[in-house]
C-alpha positions in Angstrom: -3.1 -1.3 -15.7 -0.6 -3.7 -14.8 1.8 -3.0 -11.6 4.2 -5.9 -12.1 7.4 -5.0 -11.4 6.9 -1.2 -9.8 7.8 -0.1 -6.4 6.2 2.5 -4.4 7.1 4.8 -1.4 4.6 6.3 0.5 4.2 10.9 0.1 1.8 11.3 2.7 0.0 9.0 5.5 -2.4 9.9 8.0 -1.0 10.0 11.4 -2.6 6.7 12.8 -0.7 5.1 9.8 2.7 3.1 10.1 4.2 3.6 6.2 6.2 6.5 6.3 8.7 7.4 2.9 11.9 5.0 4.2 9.0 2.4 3.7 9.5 0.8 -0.1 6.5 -1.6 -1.9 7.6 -3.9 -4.7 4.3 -5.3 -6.2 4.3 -7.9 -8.0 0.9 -9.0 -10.5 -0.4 -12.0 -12.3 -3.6 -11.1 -14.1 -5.6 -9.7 -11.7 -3.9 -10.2 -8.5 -1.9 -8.1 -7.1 0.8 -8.7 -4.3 3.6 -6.9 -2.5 6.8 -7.1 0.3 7.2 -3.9 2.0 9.4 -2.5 5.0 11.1 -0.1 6.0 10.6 3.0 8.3 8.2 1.9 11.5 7.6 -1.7 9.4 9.6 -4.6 9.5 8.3 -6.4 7.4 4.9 -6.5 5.4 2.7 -8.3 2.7 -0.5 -7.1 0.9 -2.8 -8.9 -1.6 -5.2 -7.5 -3.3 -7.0 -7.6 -6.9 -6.8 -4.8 -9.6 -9.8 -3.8 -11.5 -10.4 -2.8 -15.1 -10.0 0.9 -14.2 -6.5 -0.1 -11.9 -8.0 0.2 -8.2 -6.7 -1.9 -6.1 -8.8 -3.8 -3.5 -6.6 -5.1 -1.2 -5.5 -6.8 2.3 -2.2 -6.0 4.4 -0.7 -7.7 6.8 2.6 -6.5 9.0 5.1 -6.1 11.9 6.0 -3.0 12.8 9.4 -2.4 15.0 7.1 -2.5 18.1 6.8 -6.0 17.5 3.1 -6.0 17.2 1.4 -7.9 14.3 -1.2 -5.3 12.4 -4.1 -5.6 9.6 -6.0 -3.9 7.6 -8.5 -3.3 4.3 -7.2 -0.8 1.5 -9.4 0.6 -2.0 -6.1 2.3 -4.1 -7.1 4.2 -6.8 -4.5 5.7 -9.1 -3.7 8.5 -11.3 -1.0 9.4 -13.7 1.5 12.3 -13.4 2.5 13.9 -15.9 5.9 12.2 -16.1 3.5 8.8 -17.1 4.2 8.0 -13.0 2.0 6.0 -10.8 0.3 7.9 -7.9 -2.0 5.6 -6.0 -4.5 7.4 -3.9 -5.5 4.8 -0.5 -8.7 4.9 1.8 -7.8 1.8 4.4 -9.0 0.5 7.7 -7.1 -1.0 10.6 -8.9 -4.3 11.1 -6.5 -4.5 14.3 -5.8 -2.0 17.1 -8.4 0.6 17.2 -10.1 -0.2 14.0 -9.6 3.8 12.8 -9.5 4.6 9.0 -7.5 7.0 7.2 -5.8 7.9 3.6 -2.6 8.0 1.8 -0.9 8.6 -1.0 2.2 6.1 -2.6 4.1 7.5 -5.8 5.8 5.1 -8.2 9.8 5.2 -7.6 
């Protein structure tokens, strides 16, 4: 599965999450790596790398600013599915490696 060139908004987000659905990924992929500016919503700005596997899952790292000013981080596993229209869903399990460290899950369907 390649993702070059597809842009995301998120559909649901736990509620220690910052993406909400004004926030917009464009990825961007060179063989295996994956990477992506995002912002909008409660995010300024935002990056993420990460690495696609065989299969399409993602395994990937974010880094962003949210409009509190405060610098966050995190760990993400994406695993997608296709809709019947031949559109991306990517399902997310991720982990705020700053703040309180919780975890939670959400959802991002291709625009």
């Amino acid at each position: 599965m390649n993702y070059d060139g597809k842009r995301f908004r998120p559909v649901h987000n736990s509620d220690n999450g910052e993406t909400t659905q004004e926030t917009i990924f464009k990825y961007r992929q060179t063989g295996n790596i994956l990477t992506s500016e995002y912002a909008g919503g409660k995010i300024v700005k935002g990056h993420l790398i990460g690495l696609v596997d065989e299969n399409g899952n993602i395994d990937m790292r974010y880094h962003q600013v949210n409009t509190d000013g405060a610098l966050m981080t995190g760990t993400c596993l994406s695993k997608p599915e296709i809709n019947k229209e031949g559109k991306i869903k990517l399902h997310e399990s991720w982990q705020w490696t700053s703040g309180d460290g919780s975890r939670g899950t959400s959802i991002l369907e291709e625009l």
